[in-house]
C-alpha positions as CSV (number, residue, x, y, z in Angstrom):
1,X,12.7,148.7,115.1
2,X,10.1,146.1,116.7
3,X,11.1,142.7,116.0
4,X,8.1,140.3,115.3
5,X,7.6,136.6,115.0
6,X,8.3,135.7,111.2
7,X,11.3,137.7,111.0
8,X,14.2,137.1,109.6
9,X,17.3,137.9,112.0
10,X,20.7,138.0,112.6
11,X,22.7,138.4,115.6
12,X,24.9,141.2,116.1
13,X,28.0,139.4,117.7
14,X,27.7,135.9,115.7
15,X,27.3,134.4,112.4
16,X,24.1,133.3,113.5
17,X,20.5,133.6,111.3
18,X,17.1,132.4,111.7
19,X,13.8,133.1,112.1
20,X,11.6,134.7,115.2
21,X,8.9,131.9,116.4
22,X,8.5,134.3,119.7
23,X,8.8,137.3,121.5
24,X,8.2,137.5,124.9
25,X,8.8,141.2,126.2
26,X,12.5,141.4,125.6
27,X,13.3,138.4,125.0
28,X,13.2,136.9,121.3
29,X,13.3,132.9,120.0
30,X,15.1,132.4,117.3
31,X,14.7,129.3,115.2
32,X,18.4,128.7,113.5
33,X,19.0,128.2,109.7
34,X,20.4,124.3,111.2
35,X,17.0,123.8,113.2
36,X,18.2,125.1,117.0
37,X,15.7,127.2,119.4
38,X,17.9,130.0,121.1
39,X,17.0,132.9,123.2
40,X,18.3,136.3,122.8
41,X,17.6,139.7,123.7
42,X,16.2,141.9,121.0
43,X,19.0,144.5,121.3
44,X,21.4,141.6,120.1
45,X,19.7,141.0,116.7
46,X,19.5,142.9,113.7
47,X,16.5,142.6,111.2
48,X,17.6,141.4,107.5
49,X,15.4,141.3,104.6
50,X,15.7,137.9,102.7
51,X,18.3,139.5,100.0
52,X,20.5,140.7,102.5
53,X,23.4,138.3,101.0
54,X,26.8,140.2,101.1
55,X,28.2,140.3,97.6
56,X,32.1,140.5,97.7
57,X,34.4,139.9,95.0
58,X,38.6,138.5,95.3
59,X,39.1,142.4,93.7
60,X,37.2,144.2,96.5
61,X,38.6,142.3,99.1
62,X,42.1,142.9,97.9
63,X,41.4,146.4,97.5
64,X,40.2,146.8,101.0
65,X,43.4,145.1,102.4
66,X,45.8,147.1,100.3
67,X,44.2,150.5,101.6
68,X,44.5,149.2,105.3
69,X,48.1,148.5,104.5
70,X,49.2,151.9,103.0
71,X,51.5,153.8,105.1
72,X,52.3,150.6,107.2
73,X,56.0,149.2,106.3
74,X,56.6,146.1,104.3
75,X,58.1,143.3,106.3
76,X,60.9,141.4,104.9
77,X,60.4,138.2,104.9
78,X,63.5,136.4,106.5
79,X,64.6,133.3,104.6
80,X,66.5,132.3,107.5
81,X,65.3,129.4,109.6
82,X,66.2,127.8,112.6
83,X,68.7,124.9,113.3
84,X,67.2,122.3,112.2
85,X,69.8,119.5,112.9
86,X,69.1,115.7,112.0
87,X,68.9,113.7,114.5
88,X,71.9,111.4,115.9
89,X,71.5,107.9,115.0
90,X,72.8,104.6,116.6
91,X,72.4,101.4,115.0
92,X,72.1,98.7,117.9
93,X,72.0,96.0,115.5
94,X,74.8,93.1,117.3
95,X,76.4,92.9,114.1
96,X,77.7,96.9,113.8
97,X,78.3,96.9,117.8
98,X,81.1,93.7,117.4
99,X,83.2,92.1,114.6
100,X,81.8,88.6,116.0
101,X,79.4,87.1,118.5
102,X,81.2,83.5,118.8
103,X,81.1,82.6,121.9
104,X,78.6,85.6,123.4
105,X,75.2,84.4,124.5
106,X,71.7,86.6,124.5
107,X,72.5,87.7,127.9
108,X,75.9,89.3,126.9
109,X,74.8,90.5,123.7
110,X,71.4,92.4,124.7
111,X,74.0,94.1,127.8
112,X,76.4,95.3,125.0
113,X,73.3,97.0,123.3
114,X,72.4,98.5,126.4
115,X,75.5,99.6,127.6
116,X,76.3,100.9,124.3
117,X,72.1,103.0,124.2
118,X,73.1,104.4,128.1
119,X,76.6,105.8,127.0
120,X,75.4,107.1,123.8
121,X,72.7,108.9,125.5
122,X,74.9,109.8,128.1
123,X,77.2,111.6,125.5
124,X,74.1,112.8,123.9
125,X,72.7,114.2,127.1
126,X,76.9,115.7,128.0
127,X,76.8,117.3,124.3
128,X,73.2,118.8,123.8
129,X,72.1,116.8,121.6
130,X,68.3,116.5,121.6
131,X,66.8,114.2,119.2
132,X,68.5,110.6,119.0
133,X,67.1,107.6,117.0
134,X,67.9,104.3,118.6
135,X,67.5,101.6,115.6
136,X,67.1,98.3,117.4
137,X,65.2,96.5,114.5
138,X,61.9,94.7,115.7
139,X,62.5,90.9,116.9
140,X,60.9,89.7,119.7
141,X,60.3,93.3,121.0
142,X,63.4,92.5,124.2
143,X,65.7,95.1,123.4
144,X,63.0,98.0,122.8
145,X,61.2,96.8,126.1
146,X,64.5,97.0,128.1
147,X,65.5,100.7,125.9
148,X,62.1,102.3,127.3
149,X,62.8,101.0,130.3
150,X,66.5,103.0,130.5
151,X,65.0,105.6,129.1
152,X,61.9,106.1,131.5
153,X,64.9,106.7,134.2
154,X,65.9,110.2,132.6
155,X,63.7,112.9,134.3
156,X,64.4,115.1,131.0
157,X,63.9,112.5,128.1
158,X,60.8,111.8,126.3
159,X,60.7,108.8,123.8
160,X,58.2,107.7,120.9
161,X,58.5,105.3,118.0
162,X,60.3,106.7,115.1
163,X,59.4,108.3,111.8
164,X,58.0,105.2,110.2
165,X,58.9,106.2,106.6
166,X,62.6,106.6,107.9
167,X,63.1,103.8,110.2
168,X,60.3,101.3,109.8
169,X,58.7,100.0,112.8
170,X,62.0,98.9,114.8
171,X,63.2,102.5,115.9
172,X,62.6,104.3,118.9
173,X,63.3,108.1,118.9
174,X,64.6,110.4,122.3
175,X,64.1,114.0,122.9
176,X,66.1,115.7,125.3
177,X,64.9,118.5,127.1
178,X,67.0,120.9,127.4
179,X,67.7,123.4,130.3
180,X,68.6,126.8,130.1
């Protein structure tokens, strides 16, 4: 079949149609149905008339699928799903670390935070555990700077705020890689 300029084409490999504006031995220009010039050669189009439309109902298609299904078993579908544990939490507030703060300044408080995030990750890290939500609240952003900081110093630890709609914005979440 000669393809000539005013034809309506479609190439064989793609979901692309449009029009021929030239032929040039082999080669053929195609003017897109979205306004782009391409080149192709003429074995990779296929001449369609303007009521080429495929007509397909939901009943055809689920006829076609069930007949390329017969024979084949059914697979059960397995209601079982992974561990999905939640992850460990630890509240850093000052107030659920100690019964009272008389006589501690910022220095000794913010190292009691710290010390309490490394050994908890520690134990986390020991134990397999491998999501861990630090809650530190917001403030003036000290604690969190100084938590990514100990954190950045694990090799197999990733960190990220938390789940906002859980935690709000003064949370900061760990993953632990975990090797085989």
């Amino acid at each position: 079949m000669k393809l000539q300029k005013g034809d309506l084409v479609e190439t064989i490999d793609d979901a692309i149609q449009g029009k021929i504006i030239g032929v040039d031995n082999n080669m053929v220009t195609v003017t897109t149905k979205e306004g782009f010039n391409l080149k192709f050669s003429s074995n990779e189009l296929i001449k369609i008339r303007k009521d080429d439309t495929l007509k397909v109902t939901n009943a055809d298609v689920f006829e076609a699928v069930r007949e390329k299904q017969k024979g084949e078993k059914r697979k059960k579908r397995s209601l079982k799903m992974g561990k999905v544990l939640p992850p460990m939490e630890v509240d850093l507030h000052i107030e659920k670390l100690t019964p009272s703060t008389k006589g501690m300044t910022s220095f000794d408080m913010l190292n009691l935070q710290l010390d309490t995030a490394k050994g908890q990750l520690e134990f986390a890290l020991k134990n397999r555990i491998q999501k861990i939500v630090f809650i530190h609240g917001v403030g003036q952003g000290i604690l969190k700077t100084e938590l990514e900081y100990l954190f950045g110093r694990y090799d197999n630890v990733t960190y990220y705020d938390a789940d906002y709609r859980t935690y709000g914005l003064g949370a900061t979440e760990v993953y632990v890689y975990q090797n085989a």
